[in-house]
N, C-alpha and C positions, 0 to 999 in steps of 0.2 A: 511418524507414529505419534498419537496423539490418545489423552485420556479423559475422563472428565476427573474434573477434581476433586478433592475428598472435605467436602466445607460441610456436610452431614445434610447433605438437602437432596431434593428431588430433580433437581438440574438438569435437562442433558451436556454432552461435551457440547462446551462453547469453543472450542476449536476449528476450524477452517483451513483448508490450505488450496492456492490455486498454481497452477503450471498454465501459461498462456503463449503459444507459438503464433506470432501473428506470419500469413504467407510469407514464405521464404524468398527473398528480392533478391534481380539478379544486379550485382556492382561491377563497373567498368573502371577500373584501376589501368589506366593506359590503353594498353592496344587486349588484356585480358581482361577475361570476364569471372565472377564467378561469386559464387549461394553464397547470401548473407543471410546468417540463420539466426534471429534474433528471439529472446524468452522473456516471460515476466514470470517471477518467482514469487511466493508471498503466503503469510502466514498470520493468523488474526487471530487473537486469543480473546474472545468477548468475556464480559465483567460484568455482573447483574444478572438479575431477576431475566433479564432478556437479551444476553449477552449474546448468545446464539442468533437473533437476530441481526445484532450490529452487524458481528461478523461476516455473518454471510450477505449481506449487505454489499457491504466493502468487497468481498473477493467476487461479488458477480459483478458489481460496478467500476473497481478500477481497471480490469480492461478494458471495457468499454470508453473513459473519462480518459486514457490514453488515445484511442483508438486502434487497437490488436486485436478490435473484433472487428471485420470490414462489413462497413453495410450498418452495423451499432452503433449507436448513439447512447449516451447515459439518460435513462430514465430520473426527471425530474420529481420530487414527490413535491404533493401544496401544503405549503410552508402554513405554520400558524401565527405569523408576523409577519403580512407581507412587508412590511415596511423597512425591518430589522432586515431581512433575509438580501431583498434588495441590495441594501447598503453595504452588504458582507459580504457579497457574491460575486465572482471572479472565474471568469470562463476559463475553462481548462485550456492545457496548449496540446493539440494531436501531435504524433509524434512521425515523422517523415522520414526518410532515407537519409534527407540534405538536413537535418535536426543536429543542429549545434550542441556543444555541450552543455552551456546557459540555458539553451531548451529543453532540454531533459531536465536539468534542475528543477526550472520552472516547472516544466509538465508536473514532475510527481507531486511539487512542495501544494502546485495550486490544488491537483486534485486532492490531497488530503483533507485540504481548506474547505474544499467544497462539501468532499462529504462528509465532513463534520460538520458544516450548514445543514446539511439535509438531513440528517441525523437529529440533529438539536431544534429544526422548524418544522418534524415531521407530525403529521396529523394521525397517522397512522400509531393506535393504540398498541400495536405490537412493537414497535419501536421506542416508545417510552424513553429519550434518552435523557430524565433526572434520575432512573433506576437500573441504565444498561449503559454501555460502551464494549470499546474494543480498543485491544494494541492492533499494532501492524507491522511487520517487519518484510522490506522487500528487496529483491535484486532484481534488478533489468538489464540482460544485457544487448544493450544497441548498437548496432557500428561496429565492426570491427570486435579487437579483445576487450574493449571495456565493459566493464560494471560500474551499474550505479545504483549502490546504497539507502533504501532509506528506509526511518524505523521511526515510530509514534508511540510512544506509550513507554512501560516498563519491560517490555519483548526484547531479546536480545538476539544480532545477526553474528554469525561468525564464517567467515570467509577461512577454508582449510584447503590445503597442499599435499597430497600424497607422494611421498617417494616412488619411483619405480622399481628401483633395487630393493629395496629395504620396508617396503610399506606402513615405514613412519609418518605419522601425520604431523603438522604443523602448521599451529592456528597463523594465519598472514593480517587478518583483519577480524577485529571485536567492535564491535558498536557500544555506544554510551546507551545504557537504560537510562527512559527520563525521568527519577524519582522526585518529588516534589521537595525530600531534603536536600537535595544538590544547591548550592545558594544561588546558580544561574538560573535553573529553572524555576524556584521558587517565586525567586523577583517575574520571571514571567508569568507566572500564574499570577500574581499578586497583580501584576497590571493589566491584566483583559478583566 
């Protein structure tokens, strides 16, 4: 559930959410077989005058920049610095069955990379990103029980457990917001 916020303007909700099932693959674990049913979860709070853009940007494009749409490809938009964009740009990693867990890292960390290049070299006056952005907060789970975490911006992820008995919940996993006072991220800002 999701609202627009209350900053006294004309806004639409800059919120976004995507749920993305890529085909369900069959694994052979010895002499048995059986559905590996894997999700991409993700949540994009846009920021600006055109924040609603970012956003939805981002949640049509990171399935794709994974590949959990089959057949999809991410659309490239033309940069207004060929030269800059070039230099900063780092092909995603698709994401396979046989997808290590250093691949997965990789996969998500590059696509953010990327679409924050595309975002910041975009020609496209709707996307203006000196007066828009977005967070991102997302889970993937690939392989088996794993998840993997990851979060851009000040959005926060929280990973929760329900009792069976008791249906008490219990937070298991909170994500760091990246606030610009934090003195690690700071120094990171400070050096790009």
């Amino acid at each position: 559930i999701t609202r627009k916020g209350f900053y006294g303007s004309n806004l639409p909700n800059q919120d976004r959410a995507i749920l993305a099932f890529p085909p369900a693959s069959i694994v052979k674990d010895g002499s048995n077989e059986h559905h590996r049913h894997d999700f991409l979860l993700g949540i994009f709070d846009g920021h600006g005058e055109l924040g609603h853009q970012s956003s939805s940007f981002i949640a049509r494009d990171l399935p794709r920049r994974l590949g959990l749409i089959p057949g999809a490809t991410a659309k490239k938009s033309k940069p207004r610095n060929e030269n800059r964009f070039k230099k900063k740009y780092i092909p995603s990693t698709i994401l396979t069955a046989s997808s290590t867990q250093d691949d997965i890292f990789r996969a998500l960390e590059q696509s953010f990379i990327e679409m924050n290049h595309e975002l910041n070299s975009s020609e496209d006056d709707n996307m203006r990103p000196n007066m828009s952005g977005s967070t991102a907060s997302v889970i993937l789970k690939w392989g088996g029980s794993n998840l993997y975490v990851a979060n851009v911006g000040d959005s926060r992820t929280f990973i929760c457990t329900a009792s069976r008995n008791t249906g008490e919940i219990e937070i298991i996993y909170e994500s760091r917001p990246d606030k610009p006072n934090l003195p690690d991220e700071a120094a990171r800002i400070e050096a790009s």
